[in-house]
C-alpha positions in Angstrom: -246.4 188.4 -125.3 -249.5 186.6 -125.0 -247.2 183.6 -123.9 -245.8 185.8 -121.3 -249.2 187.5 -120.0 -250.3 183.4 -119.3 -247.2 182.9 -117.0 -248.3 186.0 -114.8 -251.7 185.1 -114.4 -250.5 182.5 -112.4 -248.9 184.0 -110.0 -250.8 185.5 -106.5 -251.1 189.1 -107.4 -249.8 192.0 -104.9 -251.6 195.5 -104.9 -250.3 199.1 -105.1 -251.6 199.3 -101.5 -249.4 196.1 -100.4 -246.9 197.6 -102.4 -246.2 200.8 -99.9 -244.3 198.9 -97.5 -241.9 197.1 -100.5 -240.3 200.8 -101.5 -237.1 199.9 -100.6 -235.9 203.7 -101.2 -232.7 202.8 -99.9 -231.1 199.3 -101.1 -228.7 197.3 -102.8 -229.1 196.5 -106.8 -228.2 193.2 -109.2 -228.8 193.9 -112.6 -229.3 191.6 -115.6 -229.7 191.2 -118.8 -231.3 188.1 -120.7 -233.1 187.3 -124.2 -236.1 187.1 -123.7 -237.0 184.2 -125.2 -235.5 183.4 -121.1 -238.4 184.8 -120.2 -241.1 182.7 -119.7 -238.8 180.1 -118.0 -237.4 182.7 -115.5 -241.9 183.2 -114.1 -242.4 179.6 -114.3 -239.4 179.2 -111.9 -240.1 182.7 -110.2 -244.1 181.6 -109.6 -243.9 179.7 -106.4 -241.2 182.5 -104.3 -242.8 185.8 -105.8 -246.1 188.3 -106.0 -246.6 190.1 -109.7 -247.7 193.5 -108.9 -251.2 194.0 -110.1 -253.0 197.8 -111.0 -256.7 198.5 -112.6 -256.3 194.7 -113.1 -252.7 194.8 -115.4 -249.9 193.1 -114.8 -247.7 194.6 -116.2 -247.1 198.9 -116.8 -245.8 201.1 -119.7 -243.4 203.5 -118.2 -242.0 206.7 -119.8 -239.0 208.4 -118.5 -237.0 211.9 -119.1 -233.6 212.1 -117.9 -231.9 215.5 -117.3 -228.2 216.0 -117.4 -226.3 219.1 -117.7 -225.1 220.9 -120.9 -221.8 218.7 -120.6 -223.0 215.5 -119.4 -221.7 215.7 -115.6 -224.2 212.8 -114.5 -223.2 210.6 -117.6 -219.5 211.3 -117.3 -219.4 210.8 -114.0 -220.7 207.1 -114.2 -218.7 206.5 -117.0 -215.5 207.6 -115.7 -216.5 205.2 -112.8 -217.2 207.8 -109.6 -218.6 205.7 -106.7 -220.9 208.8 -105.9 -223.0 209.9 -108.7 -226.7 210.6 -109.0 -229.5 210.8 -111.7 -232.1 212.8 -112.1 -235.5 212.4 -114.1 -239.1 212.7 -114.1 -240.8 209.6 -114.5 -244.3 208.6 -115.8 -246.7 205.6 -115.0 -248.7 206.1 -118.1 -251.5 203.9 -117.9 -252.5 205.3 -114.3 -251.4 209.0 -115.5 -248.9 209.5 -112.3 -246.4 211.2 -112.1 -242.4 211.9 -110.4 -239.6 213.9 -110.3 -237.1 211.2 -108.8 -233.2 212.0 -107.7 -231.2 208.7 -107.4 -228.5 208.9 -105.6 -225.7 206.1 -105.0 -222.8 206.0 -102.2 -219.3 205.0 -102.1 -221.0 201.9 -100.2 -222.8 200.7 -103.6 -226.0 201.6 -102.1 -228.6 203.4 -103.8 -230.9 205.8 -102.4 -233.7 207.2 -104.1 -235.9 210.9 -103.3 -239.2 211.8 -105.3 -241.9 213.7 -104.7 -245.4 213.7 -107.3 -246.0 216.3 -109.8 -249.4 217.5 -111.4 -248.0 216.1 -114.9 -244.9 215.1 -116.5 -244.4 219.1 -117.6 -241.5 220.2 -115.2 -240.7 224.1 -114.8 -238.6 225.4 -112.1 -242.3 226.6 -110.0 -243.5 223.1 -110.4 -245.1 222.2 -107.3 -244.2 218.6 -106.1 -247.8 217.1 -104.1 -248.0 214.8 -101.1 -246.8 214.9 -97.5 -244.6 217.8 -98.2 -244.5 220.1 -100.8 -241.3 221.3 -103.0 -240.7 223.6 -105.3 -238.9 221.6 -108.1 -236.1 223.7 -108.1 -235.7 223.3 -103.9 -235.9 219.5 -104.4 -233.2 219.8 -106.8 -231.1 221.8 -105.0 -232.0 220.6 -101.6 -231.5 216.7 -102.8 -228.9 216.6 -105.4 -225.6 218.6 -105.9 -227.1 220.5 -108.8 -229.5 223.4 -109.4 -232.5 223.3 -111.4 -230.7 225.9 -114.1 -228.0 223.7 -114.8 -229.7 220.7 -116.3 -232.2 220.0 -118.9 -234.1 217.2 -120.5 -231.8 214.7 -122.4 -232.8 211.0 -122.9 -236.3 209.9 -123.3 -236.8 205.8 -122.1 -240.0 203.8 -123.0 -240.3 200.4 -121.4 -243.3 197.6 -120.4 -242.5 196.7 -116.9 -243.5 193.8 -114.8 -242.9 193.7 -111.3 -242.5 191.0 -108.7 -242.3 191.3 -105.0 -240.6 188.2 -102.9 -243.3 186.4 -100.5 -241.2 187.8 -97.5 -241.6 191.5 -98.9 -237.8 192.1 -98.7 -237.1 192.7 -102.2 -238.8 193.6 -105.3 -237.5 192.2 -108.8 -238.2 195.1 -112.0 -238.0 193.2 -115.4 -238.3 196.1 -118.4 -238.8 194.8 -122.0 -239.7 196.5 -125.2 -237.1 199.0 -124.5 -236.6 202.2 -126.2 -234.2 205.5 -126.1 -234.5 209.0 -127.3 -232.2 211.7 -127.6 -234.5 214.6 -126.6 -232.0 217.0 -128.2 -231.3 215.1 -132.1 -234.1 212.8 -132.0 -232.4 210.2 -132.1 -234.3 206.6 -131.7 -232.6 203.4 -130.9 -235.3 200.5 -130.0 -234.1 197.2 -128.1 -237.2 195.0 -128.4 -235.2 191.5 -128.0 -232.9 192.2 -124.7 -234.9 191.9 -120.9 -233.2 194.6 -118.2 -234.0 192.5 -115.0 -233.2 194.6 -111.7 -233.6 192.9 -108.2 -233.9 195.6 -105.4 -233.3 194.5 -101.6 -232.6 195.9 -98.5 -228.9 194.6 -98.2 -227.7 191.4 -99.3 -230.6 189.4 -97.6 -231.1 186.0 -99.3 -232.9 185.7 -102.8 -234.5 183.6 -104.7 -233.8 185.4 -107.6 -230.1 184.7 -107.5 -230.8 181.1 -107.6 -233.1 181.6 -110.4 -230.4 183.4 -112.5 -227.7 180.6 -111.9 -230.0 178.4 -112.6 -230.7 179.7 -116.2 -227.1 180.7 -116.7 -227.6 184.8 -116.3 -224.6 186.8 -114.5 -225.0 189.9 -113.1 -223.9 192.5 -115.6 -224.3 196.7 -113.8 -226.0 198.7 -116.8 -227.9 201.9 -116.7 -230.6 202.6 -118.9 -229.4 206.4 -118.7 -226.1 205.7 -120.0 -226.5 202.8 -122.3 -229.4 205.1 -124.0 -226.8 208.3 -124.0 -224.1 206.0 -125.2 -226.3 204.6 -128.3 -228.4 207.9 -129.4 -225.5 210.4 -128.6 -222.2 209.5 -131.1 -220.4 212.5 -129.9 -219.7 211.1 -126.3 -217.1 209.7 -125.0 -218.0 205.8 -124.1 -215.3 203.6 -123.9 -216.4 201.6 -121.2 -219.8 200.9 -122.5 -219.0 199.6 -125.2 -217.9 196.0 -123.7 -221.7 196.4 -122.3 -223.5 197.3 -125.8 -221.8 194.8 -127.2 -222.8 192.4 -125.2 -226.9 193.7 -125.3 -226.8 193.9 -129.1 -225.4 190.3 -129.2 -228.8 189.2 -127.2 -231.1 191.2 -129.7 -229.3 189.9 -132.8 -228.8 186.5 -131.6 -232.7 186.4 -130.3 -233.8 188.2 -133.8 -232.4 185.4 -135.5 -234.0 182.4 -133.3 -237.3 184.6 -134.2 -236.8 184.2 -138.1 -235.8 180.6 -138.1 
């Protein structure tokens, strides 16, 4: 990592401040995955086009992240089975500045992804939960008002740690997410599968305005491959579910962390 923390300390840094006009709440995504022994190549070619987000002088964040789903899965099902429209729901926690979000992600028949959050006074969510900010919610009103389900029929279901570092183009039309040190918890067995190897890289723009990025990822050889953390996590921690179509897409993340595990032995 300390390989890794030298490449972002070259780059100009961008401030949560800077960062309020880069929200890009409704968009279009690319996802990726890479090894990350990628990495370090990907921010030396990255360090000229992009800004690393900087907060109480870190570069990069520890995220923790509780999904809710209802008793049968509808949100997981849903994207499996391949429905255009589907939404997520979860509350989500910056740990190291101790913020916290109850966020509703919503995507169209259009590919585009919308997202709705209001702040909550900590990562506890009850029905009463009062969200803070511009306008205040009941948790249960967002829920319903936002999503097509009501608070009483979901409840917490996969648990996601990950280190984050975030870049943000020099035009400030698109921000790029890249999530290592992943890790997935089934709140209800307690089941733990850890993915230290693979890199989830997510670029976020308003459309399909021109990016760097995509020239980046040809460059190193890295296709676009659509993965949710949510259902890759339910997918590996929950053996019950049905998963069919995943499983091209674990395969193909387990063959990056066993192929990077080995380069790390030899």
């Amino acid at each position: 990592m300390s390989c890794i923390t030298d490449k972002l300390q070259q780059f100009e840094p961008i401030s949560l401040a800077e960062m309020e006009g880069v929200k890009l709440m409704n968009r279009v995504d690319t996802k990726f995955v890479m090894p990350a022994s990628l990495l370090p190549e990907l921010l030396a070619l990255a360090q000229t086009s992009y800004f690393v987000q900087q907060a109480a002088g870190k570069r990069t964040g520890d995220y923790d992240t509780v999904y809710y789903d209802t008793e049968d899965l509808d949100m997981y099902i849903r994207h499996h089975d391949r429905q255009l429209v589907r939404q997520k729901i979860r509350v989500r926690t910056y740990v190291e500045s101790e913020l916290f979000f109850l966020e509703i992600k919503r995507k169209n028949n259009k590919g585009r992804t919308k997202k709705k959050r209001i702040s909550l006074p900590s990562a506890t969510l009850t029905a009463d939960t009062v969200g803070q900010g511009k306008q205040t919610w009941r948790a249960d009103e967002f829920i319903a008002a936002k999503s097509r389900y009501r608070f009483e029929q979901i409840s917490p279901r996969l648990r996601t740690t990950f280190t984050r570092i975030t870049l943000v183009n020099k035009a400030k039309t698109e921000r790029l997410t890249i999530d290592t040190l992943l890790t997935f918890t089934n709140i209800r067995s307690g089941a733990t599968v850890s993915y230290p190897e693979p890199v989830i890289v997510e670029l976020k723009r308003d459309g399909n305005v021109a990016s760097p990025m995509i020239g980046i990822m040809q460059q190193l050889r890295i296709k676009p491959l659509k993965v949710s953390k949510y259902c890759i996590g339910t997918a590996l921690t929950t053996p019950e579910v049905k998963k069919n179509r995943f499983k091209a897409k674990i395969r193909m993340i387990e063959k990056i962390a066993n192929h990077q595990s080995q380069n790390s032995k030899s």
